[in-house]
VEXDREN-2710 file (C-alpha; in Angstrom, 1 decimal):
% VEXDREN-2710
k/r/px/py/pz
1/UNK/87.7/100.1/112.4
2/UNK/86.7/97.3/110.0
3/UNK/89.2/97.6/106.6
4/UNK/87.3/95.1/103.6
5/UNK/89.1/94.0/101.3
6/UNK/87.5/91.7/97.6
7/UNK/89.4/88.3/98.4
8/UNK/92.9/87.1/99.1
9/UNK/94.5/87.2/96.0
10/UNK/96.6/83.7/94.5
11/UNK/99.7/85.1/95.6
12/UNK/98.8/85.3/99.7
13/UNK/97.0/81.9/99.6
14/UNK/100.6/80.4/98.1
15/UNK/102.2/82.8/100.8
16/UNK/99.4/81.6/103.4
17/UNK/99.1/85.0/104.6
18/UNK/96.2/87.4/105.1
19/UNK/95.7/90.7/105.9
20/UNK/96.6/90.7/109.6
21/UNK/99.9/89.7/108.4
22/UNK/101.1/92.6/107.0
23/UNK/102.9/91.4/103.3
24/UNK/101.9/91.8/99.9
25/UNK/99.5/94.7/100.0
26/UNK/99.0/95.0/103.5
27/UNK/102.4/96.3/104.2
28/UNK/101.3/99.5/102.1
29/UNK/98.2/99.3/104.1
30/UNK/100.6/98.8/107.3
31/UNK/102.6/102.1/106.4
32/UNK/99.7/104.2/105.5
33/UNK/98.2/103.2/109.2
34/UNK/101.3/103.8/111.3
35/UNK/101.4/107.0/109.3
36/UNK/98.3/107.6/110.4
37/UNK/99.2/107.0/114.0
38/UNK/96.9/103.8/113.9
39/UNK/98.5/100.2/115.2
40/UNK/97.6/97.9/112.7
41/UNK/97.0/95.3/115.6
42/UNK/93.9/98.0/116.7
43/UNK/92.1/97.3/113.5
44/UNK/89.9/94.6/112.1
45/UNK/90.2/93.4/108.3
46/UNK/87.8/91.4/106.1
47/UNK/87.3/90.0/102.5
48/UNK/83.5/91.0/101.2
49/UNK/84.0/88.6/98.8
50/UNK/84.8/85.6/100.8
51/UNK/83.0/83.0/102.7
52/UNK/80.5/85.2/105.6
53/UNK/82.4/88.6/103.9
54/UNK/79.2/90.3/103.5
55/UNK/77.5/88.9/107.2
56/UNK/80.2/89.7/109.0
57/UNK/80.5/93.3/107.8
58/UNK/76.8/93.9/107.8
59/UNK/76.7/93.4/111.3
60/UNK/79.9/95.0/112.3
61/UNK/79.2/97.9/114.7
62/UNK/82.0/100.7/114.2
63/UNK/83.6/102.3/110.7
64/UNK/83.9/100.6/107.9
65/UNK/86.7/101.5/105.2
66/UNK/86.2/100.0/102.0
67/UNK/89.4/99.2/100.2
68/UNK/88.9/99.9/96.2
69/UNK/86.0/100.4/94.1
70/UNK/84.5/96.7/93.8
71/UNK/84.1/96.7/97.6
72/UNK/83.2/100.6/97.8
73/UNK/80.2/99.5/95.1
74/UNK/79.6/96.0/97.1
75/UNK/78.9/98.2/100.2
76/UNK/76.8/100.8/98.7
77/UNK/74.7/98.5/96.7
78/UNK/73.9/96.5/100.2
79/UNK/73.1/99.8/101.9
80/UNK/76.3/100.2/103.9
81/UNK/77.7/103.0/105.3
82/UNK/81.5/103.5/104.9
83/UNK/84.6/105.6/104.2
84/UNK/86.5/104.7/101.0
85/UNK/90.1/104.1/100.0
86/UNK/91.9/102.8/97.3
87/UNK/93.0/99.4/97.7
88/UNK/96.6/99.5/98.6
89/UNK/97.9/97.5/96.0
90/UNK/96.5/99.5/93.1
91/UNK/98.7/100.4/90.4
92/UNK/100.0/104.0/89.6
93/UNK/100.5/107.2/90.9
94/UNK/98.7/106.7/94.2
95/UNK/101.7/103.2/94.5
96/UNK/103.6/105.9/95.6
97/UNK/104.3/105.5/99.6
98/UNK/104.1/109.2/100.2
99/UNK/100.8/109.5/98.2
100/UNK/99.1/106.4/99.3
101/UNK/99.9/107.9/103.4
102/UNK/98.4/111.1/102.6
103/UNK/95.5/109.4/100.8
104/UNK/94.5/107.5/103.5
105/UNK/94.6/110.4/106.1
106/UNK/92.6/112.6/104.1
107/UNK/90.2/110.0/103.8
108/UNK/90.1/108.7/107.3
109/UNK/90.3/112.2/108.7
110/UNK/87.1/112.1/110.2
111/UNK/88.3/109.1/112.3
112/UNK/91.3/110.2/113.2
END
């Protein structure tokens, strides 16, 4: 599974830290995986909006999970197929731990 992200935000650059490393919003993402009953470690991640971003998903050969609606719209527009989530750190209701978990196995479901 191939998770795409927009671009590491100011924040994890400061940190130097990316998605693989599990802080910021990838420790929601973390939870919501191991909730799952997905290792984190198992999964690939990816910025579309970075340097290769959209090459390196276009030719990715498994499921693609596009993390909020830029990426989701990114994706579409180049003709890729994917599942959709929102992006972990979004604000609001779906912050909540117990919502964002069930989110992402309802939307993952078919992978799962």
């Amino acid at each position: 599974m191939l998770f795409v992200g927009e671009k590491r935000s100011k924040l994890a650059k400061k940190m130097k830290v990316t998605w693989k490393d599990g802080r910021l919003a990838a420790k929601q993402l973390f939870d919501a995986l191991k909730y799952c009953g997905i290792d984190p470690k198992d999964v690939e991640f990816r910025n579309y909006f970075e340097k290769d971003g959209p090459t390196f998903v276009k030719s990715y050969n498994g499921p693609i999970i596009a993390m909020g609606d830029k990426v989701s719209k990114a994706l579409r527009m180049a003709g890729i197929e994917h599942y959709f989530i929102y992006h972990p750190a979004a604000r609001g209701t779906i912050r909540k731990k117990e919502i964002y978990c069930e989110h992402v196995k309802t939307n993952l479901a078919d992978l799962l």
